[in-house]
N, C-alpha and C positions, 0 to 999 in steps of 0.2 A: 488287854483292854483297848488300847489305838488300836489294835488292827482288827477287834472287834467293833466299834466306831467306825473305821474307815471300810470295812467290811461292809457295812449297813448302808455308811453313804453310799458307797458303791451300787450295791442293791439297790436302794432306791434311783439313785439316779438314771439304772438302766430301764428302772418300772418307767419312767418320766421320760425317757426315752422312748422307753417300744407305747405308749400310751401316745404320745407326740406324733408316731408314724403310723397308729392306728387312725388318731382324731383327723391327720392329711391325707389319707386313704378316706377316709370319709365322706373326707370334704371335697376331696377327689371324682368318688362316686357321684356326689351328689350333686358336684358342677357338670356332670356329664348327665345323667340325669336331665336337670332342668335345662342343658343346652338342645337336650335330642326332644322335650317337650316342647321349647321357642321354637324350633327348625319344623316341628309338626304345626305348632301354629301357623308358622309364618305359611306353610306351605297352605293349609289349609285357606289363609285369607288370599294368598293367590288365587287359588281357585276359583274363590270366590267374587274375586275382582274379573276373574276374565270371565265368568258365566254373564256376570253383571254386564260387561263388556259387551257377549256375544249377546244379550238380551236387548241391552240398551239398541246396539248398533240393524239388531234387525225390527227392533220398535221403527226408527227413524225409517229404514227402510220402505215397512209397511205403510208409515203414513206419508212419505214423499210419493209413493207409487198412489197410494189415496189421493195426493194432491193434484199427482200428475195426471191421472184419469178424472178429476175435476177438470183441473184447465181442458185439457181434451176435449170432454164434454162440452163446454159453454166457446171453447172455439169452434167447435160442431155445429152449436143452434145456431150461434154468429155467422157462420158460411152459409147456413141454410137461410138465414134471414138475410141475405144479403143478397142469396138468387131468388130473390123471391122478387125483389124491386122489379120492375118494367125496365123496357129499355126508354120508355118513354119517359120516365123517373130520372134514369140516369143521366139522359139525353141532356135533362132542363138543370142537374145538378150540375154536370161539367159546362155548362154554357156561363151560371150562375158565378162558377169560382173562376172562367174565361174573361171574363168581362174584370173580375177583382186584378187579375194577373196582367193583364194588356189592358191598360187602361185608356189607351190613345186608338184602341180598336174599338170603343163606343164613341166617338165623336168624328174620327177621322175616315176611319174604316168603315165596309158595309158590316149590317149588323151579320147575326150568323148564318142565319135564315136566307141572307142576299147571298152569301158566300156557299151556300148550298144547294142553290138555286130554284129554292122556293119560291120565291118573289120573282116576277118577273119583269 
């Protein structure tokens, strides 16, 4: 009768045993499993991060290259409007800021006019 009793524990305890090394095989599987579905996500949000990347980076692209043929442009009309002045325009502009710069050349000095020998 004990070794019928100790027969039994026996038996159970190797059921609780191979039960034990079933339920870690399990869990086993199952850590791998859900490690190889994070390593799919993760890869998957990479991806996505570097599309978003290549998207963003040629967004910027196209609108600095849009900025840059603005300025272009309005430095265009600017040069164009700028040959457009006379020389006689210019002439009276640079005498105008001459006069501001040498100040001792309107009272001392002949004016520009005597120095270019207009006047005689």
């Amino acid at each position: 009768m004990e070794n019928d009793i100790l027969s039994k524990v026996i038996e159970v305890e190797k059921e609780i045993q191979e039960r034990l090394r079933e339920e870690k095989e399990k869990a086993h599987e199952w850590l791998v499993g859900v490690k190889k579905e994070i390593e799919r996500d993760i890869s998957l949000q990479e991806e996505q991060l570097r599309e978003s990347y290549t998207r963003g980076r040629e967004d910027a692209k196209t609108e600095a290259e849009k900025e840059a043929e603005r300025i272009v442009k309005d430095a265009a009309t600017l040069a164009e409007r700028y040959r457009q002045i006379s020389d006689e325009t210019l002439e009276k502009i640079v005498k105008k800021h001459l006069v501001k710069i040498l100040p001792a050349h309107s009272t001392t000095s002949p004016s520009a006019e005597e120095s270019s020998g207009t006047i005689p």
